[in-house]
C-alpha positions as CSV (number, residue, x, y, z in Angstrom):
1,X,0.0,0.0,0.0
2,X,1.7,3.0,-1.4
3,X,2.7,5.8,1.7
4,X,0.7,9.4,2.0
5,X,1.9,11.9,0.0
6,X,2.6,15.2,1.7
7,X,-0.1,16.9,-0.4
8,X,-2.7,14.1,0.7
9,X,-1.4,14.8,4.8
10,X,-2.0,18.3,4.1
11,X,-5.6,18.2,3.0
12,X,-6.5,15.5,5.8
13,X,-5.3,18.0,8.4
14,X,-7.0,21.3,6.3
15,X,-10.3,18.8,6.9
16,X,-10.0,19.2,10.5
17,X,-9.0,22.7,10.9
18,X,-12.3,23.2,9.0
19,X,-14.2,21.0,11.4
20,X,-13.2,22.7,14.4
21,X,-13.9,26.0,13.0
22,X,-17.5,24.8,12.5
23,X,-17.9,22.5,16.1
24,X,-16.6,25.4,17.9
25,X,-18.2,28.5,16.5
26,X,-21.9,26.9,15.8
27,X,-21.6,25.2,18.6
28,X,-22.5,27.8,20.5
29,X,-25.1,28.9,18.2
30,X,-26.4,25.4,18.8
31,X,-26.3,25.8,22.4
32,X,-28.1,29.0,22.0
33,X,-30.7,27.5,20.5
34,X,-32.0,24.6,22.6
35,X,-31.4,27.3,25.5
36,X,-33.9,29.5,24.4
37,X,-36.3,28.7,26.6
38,X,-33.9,27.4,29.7
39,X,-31.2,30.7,29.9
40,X,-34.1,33.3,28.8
41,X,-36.9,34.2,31.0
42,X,-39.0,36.1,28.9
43,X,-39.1,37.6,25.0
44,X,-37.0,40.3,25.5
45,X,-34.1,37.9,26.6
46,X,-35.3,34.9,24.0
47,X,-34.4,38.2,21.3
48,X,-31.2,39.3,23.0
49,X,-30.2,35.4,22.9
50,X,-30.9,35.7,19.5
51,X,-29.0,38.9,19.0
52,X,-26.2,37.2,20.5
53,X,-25.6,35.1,17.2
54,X,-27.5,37.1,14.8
55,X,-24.3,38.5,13.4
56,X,-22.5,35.2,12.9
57,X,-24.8,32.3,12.8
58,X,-24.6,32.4,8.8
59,X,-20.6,32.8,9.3
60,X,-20.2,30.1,11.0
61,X,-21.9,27.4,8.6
62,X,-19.3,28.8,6.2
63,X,-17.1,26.2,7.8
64,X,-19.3,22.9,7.1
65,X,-20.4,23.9,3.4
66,X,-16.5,24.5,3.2
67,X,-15.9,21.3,4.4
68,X,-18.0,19.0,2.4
69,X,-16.3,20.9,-0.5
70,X,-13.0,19.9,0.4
71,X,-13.6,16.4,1.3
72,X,-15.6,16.3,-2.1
73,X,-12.3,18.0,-3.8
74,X,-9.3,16.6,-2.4
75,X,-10.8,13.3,-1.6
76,X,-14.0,12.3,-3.9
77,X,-14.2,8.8,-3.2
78,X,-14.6,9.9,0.9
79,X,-17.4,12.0,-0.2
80,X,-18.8,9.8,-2.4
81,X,-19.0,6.6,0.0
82,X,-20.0,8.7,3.5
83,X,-22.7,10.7,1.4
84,X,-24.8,7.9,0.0
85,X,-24.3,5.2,3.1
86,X,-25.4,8.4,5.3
87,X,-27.8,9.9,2.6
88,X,-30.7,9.8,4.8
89,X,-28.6,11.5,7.9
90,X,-27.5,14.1,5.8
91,X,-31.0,15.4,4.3
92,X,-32.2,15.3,8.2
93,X,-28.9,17.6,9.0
94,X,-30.0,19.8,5.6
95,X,-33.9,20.0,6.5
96,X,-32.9,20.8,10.2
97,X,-30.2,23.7,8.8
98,X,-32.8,24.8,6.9
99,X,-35.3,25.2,9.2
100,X,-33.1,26.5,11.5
101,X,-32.6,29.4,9.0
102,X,-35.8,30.0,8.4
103,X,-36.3,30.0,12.1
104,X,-33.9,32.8,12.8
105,X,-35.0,35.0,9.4
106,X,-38.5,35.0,9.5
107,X,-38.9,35.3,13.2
108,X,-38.8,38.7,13.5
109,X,-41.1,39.3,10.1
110,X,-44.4,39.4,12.2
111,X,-45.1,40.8,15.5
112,X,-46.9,37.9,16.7
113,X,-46.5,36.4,19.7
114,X,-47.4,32.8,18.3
115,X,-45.6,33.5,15.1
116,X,-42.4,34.0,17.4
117,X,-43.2,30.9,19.7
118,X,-43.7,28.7,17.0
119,X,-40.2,29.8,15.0
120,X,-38.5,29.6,18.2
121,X,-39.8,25.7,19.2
122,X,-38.9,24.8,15.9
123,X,-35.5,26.7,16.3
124,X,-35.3,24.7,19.7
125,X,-36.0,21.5,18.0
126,X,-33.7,21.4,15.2
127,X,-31.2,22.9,17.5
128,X,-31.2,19.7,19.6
129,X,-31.6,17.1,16.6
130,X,-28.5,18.3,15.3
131,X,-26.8,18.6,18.4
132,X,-27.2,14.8,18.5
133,X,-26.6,14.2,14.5
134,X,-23.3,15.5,14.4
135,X,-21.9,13.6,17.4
136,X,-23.7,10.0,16.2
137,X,-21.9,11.1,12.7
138,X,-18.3,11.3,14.1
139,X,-18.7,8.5,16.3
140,X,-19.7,6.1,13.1
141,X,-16.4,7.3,11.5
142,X,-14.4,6.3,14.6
143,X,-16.3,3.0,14.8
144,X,-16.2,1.6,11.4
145,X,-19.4,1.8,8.9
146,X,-20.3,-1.7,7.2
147,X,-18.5,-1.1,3.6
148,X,-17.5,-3.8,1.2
149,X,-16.0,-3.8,-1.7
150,X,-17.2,-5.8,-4.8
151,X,-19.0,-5.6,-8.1
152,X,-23.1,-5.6,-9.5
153,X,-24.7,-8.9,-11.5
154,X,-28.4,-8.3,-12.1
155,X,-29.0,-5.8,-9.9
156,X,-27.4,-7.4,-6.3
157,X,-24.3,-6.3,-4.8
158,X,-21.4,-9.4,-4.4
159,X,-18.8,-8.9,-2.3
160,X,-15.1,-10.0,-3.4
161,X,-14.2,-12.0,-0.8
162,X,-11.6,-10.5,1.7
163,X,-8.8,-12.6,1.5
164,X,-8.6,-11.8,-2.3
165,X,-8.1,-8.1,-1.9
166,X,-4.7,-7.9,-1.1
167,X,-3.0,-5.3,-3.7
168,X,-6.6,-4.7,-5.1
169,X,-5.8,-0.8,-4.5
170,X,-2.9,-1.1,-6.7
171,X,-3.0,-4.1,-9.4
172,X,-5.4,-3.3,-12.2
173,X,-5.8,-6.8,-13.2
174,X,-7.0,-7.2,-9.9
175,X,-9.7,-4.3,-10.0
176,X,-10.7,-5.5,-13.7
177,X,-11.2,-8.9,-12.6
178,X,-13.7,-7.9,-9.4
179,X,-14.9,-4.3,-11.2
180,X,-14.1,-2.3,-8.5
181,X,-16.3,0.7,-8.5
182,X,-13.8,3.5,-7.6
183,X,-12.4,2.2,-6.4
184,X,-15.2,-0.5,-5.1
185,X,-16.9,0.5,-2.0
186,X,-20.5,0.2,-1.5
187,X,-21.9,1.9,1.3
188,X,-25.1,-1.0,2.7
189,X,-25.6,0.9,5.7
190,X,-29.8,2.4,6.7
191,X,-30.3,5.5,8.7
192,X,-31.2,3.3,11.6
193,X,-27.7,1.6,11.4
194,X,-25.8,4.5,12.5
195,X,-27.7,4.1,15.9
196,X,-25.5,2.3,18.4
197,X,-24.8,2.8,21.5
198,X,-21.6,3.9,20.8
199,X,-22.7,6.3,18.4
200,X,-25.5,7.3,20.5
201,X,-22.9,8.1,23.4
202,X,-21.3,10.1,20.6
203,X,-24.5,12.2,20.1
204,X,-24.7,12.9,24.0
205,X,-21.1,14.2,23.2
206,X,-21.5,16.9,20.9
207,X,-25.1,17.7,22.7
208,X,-23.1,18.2,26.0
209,X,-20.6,20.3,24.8
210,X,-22.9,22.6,22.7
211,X,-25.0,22.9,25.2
212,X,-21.8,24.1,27.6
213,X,-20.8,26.0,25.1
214,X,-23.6,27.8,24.2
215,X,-24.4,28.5,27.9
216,X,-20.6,30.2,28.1
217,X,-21.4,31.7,25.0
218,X,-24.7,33.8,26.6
219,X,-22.6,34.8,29.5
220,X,-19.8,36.4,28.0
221,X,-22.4,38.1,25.4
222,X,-25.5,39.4,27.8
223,X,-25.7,41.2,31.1
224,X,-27.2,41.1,34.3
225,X,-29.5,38.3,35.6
226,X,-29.1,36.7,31.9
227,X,-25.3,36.5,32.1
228,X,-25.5,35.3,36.0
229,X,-27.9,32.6,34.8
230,X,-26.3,31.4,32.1
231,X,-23.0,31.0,33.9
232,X,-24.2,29.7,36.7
233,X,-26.0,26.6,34.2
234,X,-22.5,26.3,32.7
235,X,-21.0,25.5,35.7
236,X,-23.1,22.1,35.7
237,X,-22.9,21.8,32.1
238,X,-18.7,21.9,31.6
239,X,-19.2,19.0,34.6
240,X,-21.6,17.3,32.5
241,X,-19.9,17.3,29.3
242,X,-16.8,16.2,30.7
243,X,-17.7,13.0,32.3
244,X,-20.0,12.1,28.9
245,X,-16.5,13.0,26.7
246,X,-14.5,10.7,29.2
247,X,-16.7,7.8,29.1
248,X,-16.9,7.8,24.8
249,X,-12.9,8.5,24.6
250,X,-12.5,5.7,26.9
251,X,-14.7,3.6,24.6
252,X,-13.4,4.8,21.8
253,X,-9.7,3.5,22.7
254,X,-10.2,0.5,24.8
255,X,-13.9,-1.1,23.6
256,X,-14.4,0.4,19.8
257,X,-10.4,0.6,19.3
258,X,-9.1,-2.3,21.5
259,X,-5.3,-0.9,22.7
260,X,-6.5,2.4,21.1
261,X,-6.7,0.5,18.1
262,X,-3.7,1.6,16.7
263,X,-1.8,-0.9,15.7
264,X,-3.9,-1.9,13.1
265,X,-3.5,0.9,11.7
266,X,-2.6,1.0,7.2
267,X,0.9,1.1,6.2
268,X,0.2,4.7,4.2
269,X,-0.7,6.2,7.8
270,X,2.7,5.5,8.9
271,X,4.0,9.0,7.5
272,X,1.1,10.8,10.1
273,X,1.9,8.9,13.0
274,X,4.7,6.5,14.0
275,X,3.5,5.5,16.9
276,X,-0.3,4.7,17.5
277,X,0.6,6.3,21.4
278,X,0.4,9.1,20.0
279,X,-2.7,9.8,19.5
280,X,-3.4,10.1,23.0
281,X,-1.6,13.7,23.1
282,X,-4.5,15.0,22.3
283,X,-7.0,13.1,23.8
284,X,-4.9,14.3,27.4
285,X,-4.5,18.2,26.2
286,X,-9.1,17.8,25.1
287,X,-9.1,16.1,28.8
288,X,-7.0,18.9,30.6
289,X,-9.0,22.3,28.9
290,X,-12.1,20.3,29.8
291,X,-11.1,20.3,33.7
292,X,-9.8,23.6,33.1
293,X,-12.7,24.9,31.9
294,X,-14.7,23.5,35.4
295,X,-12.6,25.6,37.4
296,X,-12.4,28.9,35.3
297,X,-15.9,28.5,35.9
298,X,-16.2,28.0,39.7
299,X,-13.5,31.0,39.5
300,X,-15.6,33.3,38.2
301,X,-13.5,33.3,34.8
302,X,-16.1,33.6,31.7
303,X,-14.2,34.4,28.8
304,X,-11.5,32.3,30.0
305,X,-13.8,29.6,30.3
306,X,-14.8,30.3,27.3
307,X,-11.8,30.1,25.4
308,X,-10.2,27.1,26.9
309,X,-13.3,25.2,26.3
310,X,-13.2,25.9,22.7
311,X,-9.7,24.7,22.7
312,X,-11.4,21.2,24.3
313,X,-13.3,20.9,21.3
314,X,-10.5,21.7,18.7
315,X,-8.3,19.0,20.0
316,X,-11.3,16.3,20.5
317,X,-11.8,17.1,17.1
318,X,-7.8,16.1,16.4
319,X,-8.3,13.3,18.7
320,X,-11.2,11.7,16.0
321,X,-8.8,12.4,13.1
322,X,-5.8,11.2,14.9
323,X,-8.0,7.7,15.4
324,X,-8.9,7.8,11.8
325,X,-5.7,8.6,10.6
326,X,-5.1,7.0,7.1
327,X,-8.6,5.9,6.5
328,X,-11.5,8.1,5.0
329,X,-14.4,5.1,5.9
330,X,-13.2,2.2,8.0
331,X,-15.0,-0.8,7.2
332,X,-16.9,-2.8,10.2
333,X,-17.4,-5.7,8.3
334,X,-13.6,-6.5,7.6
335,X,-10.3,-3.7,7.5
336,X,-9.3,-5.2,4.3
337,X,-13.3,-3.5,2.6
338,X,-11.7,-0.1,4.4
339,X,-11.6,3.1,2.2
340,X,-7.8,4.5,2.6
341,X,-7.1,8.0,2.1
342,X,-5.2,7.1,-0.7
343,X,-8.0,5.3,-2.3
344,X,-10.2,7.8,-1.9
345,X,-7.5,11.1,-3.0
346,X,-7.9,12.9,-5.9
347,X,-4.9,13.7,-7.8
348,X,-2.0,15.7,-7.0
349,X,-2.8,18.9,-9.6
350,X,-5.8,19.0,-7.5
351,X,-4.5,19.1,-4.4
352,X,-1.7,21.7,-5.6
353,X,-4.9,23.8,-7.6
354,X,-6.7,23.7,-4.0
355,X,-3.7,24.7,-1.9
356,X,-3.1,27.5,-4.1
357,X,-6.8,28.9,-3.9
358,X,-6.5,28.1,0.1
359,X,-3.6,30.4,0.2
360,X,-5.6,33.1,-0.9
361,X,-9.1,32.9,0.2
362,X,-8.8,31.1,3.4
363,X,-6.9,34.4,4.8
364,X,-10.0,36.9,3.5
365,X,-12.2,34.8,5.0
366,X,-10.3,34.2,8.7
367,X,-9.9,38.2,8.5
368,X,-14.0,38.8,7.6
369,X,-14.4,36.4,10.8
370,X,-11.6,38.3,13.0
371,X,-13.3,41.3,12.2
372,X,-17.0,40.7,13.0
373,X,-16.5,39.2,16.4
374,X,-14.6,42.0,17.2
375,X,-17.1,44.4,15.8
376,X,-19.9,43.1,17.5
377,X,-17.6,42.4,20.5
378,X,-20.6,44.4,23.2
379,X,-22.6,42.6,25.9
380,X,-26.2,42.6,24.8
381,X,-28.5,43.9,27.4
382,X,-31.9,42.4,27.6
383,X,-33.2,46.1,28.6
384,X,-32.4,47.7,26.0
385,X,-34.3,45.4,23.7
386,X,-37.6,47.8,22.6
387,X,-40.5,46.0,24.3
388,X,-42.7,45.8,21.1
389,X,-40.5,43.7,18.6
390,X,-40.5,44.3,14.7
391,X,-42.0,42.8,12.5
392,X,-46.0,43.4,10.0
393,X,-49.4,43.3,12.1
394,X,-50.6,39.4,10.7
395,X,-53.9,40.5,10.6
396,X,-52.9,43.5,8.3
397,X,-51.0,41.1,6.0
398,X,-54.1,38.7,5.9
399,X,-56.2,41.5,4.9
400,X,-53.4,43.1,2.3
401,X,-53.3,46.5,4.3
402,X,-49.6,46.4,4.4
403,X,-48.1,48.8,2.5
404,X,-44.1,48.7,1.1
């Protein structure tokens, strides 16, 4: 099995870069969202919550749609396999993104008080679903998906038996003779399959740690009562999310990944990590900001807290790539049906094509980001919200009174 290029390296770490980007910055705007009605004690604080991400919500899924590009760029066959096995999974995520927008945009249209409660319980909802999606996502990568690799006759898929797949990657008499389709893997997993209990645990992961975040999130951004509230239930929450984070990396390296699973790792990952061990550097740094983050909070500490438990989720993040490392799909059914990064790479023109546009976009669009955090840097105070919230009289729009 032919070794990971340095081009190939590069784009699996870009991959996670742009997944922590998204995890950390909409997780708060997830946690926002299924706190509406927990952190918020009336409208006037439900708005300023909202106001909280209003200017960066839409930022933020930059990072995802940017994402899915890249893996469908620098490594098509990843794409390809993870988005028809999880085809279902992904239109939920898409509906619930979607509704989630329209949540946000047309909930200040009308100025009616069941307009707003209904957007916001379906803002709540989708909030939470997600939450859970994404973490039951990850978890299936680190556990293995049930891929094998083989060929159509009359409309039923036959698996090439696994002992005969040794060089498959590489010989094309081999890939002629079982007609691999590029380079073979066929995804058989159903939306319920991705439901296990380790993947479940997963879910509870991500749904933790938005939550937490999102709870920091509202105390650094409001004032008064609000902040006091929403620190005070982020106290629990960094408690909670820890011990549900512990539990599924433990899993993860000693039950899904017996001895961290790392010595099973392919040959081509070899260039990423020369010792499996490693890959529990930043599992133990993820562990140590999470603990940190419990007592920043107990201190008093809120952006602190804030800060170091975003840096939690960046390396939790490296932690699931570091556990993938050289696979794009591991196979549950047998390692030798596994998707390799190498399999699933494009070529190196466009890999170099992509660096080269990275080089100069990625920069604009770190600087755009830079800029409007610090531009809408202010607390939000929950008095100063006008008590009568925008929007058309409903009855005037039913009756076509409203005027442009």
């Amino acid at each position: 099995m032919a070794d990971l290029n340095l081009l190939q390296i590069i784009w699996f770490a870009l991959l996670a870069v742009l997944w922590i980007g998204y995890l950390v910055l909409e997780g708060f705007d997830f946690g926002v969202g299924m706190l509406l009605r927990i952190v918020p004690k009336n409208d006037k604080e439900r708005r300023a919550a909202l106001n909280t991400i209003g200017p960066h919500w839409d930022g933020n899924e930059v990072w995802v749609i940017t994402a899915g590009g890249a893996t469908f760029a620098a490594f098509p066959e990843w794409y390809a396999t993870m988005f028809s096995g999880m085809y279902l999974a992904l239109v939920v995520v898409l509906l619930c993104l979607i509704v989630r927008i329209v949540a946000i945009e047309w909930r200040k249209s009308v100025s009616s008080h069941r307009w707003q409660h209904a957007w916001d319980t379906a803002h709540i909802i989708v909030a939470w679903v997600l939450s859970i999606l994404w973490g039951v996502a990850f978890a299936n990568l680190v556990q293995g998906t049930p891929i094998e690799v083989g060929h159509f006759e009359d409309g039923e898929f036959v698996a090439v038996p696994a002992d005969q797949l040794t060089g498959a990657a590489t010989d094309p008499a081999l890939v002629d003779n079982f007609h691999f389709i590029a380079p073979g893997q066929n995804f058989l997993m159903q939306f319920l399959d991705l439901l296990t209990p380790f993947t479940v645990v997963g879910g509870l992961v991500t749904l933790t740690i938005f939550l937490a975040q999102g709870a920091l999130f509202l105390s650094i951004k409001t004032t008064g009562d609000m902040s006091e509230r929403a620190f005070g239930l982020a106290k629990k929450l960094t408690i909670l999310d820890t011990v549900v984070t512990a539990v599924w990396a433990l899993w993860a390296c000693f039950g899904i990944n017996p001895w961290l699973g790392l010595a099973d790792w392919p040959e081509e990952a070899a260039p990423i990590n020369a010792s499996g061990f490693l890959t529990l550097i930043p599992l133990a740094i993820a562990a140590v900001l999470l603990v940190a983050t419990i007592a920043m909070t107990f201190m008093g500490k809120q952006k602190s807290a804030f800060y170091v438990h975003s840096g939690a989720i960046a390396f939790a993040v490296v932690f699931i790539w570091f556990c993938i490392a050289g696979y794009a799909m591991k196979s549950s059914v047998n390692d030798a049906y596994s998707l390799t990064l190498a399999q699933a790479s494009a070529t190196p023109q466009t890999h170099t094509i992509m660096i080269a546009a990275t080089i100069v976009f990625v920069p604009i669009v770190l600087a755009y980001t830079i800029w409007s955090y610090l531009k809408f840097a202010k607390r939000i105070n929950a008095d100063d919200v006008p008590d009568e919230p925008n929007g058309l009289d409903l009855k005037k729009v039913r009756q076509f009174e409203v005027t442009a």
